[in-house]
N, C-alpha and C positions, 0 to 999 in steps of 0.2 A: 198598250192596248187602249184602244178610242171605243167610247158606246155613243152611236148617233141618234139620235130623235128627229127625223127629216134629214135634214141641211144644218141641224146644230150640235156641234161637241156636247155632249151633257154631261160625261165622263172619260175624263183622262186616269188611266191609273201606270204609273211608271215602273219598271225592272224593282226600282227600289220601295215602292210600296207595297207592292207583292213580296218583297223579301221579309221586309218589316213583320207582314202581317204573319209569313209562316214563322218568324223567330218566336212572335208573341204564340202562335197556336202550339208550341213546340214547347216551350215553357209549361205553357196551361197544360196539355198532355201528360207532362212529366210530372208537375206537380199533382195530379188528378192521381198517375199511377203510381207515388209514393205515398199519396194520401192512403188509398185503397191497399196499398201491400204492407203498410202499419198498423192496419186495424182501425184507420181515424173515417169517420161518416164524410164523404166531398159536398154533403150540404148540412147547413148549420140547421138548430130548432123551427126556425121561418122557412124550410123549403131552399136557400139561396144559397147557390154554389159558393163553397169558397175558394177565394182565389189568392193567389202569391201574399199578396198584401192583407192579406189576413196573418201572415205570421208578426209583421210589425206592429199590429193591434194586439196581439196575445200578452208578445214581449211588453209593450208598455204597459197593459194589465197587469201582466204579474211582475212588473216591478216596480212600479207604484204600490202596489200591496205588500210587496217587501222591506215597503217604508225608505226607499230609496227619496232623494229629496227630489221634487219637480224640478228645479233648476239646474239640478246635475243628469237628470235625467231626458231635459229639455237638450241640452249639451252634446248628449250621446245619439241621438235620434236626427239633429240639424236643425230643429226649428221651435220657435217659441207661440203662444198663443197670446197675441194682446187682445185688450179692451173690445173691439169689432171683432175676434174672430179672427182674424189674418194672420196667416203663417207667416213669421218673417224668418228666412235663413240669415244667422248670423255665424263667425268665425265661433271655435270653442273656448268661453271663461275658464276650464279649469284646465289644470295638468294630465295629461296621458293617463299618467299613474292614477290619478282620480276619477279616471270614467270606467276602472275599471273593475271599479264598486259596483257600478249596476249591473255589471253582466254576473260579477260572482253573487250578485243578491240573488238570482234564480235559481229556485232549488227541483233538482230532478228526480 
């Protein structure tokens, strides 16, 4: 699908960005209607939807508070936090068997 302004392309969108964007609305949807069929509010104390990537925020909340250690923690998640800010993804320092402390640290 072509959007023209005169004589100029201004928007191209392709078979596969249309697909893209229903897979992503399809997610959001689903996650919205599990939110709401658990009892959990679909927006936080600020009014702001929460979205998929809110559970990776919780998770590492509560297990940092579990006293899990940040670098094994860093581990399980993919990525570390240097000096600027910057995520870098690196391979995993520990064993299997040792990441699998921070998921039994969460307690339900």
């Amino acid at each position: 699908m072509r959007l023209y302004w005169g004589n100029r392309d201004v928007l191209s969108i392709t078979k596969k960005d249309i697909k893209a964007l229903l897979q992503r609305y399809l997610i959001l949807y689903v996650f919205h209607q599990v939110l709401v069929d658990q009892g959990i509010a679909p927006e936080n104390k600020h009014g702001e939807h929460k979205v998929f990537h809110s559970l990776r925020h919780t998770f590492v909340t509560k297990v940092l508070a579990s006293g899990v250690s940040l670098g094994l923690l860093q581990s399980v998640v993919g990525h570390e936090m240097h000096d600027a800010g910057i995520t870098k993804r690196y391979t995993h320092k520990f064993a299997v068997k040792g990441l699998l402390e921070v998921v039994d640290a969460l307690k339900f």
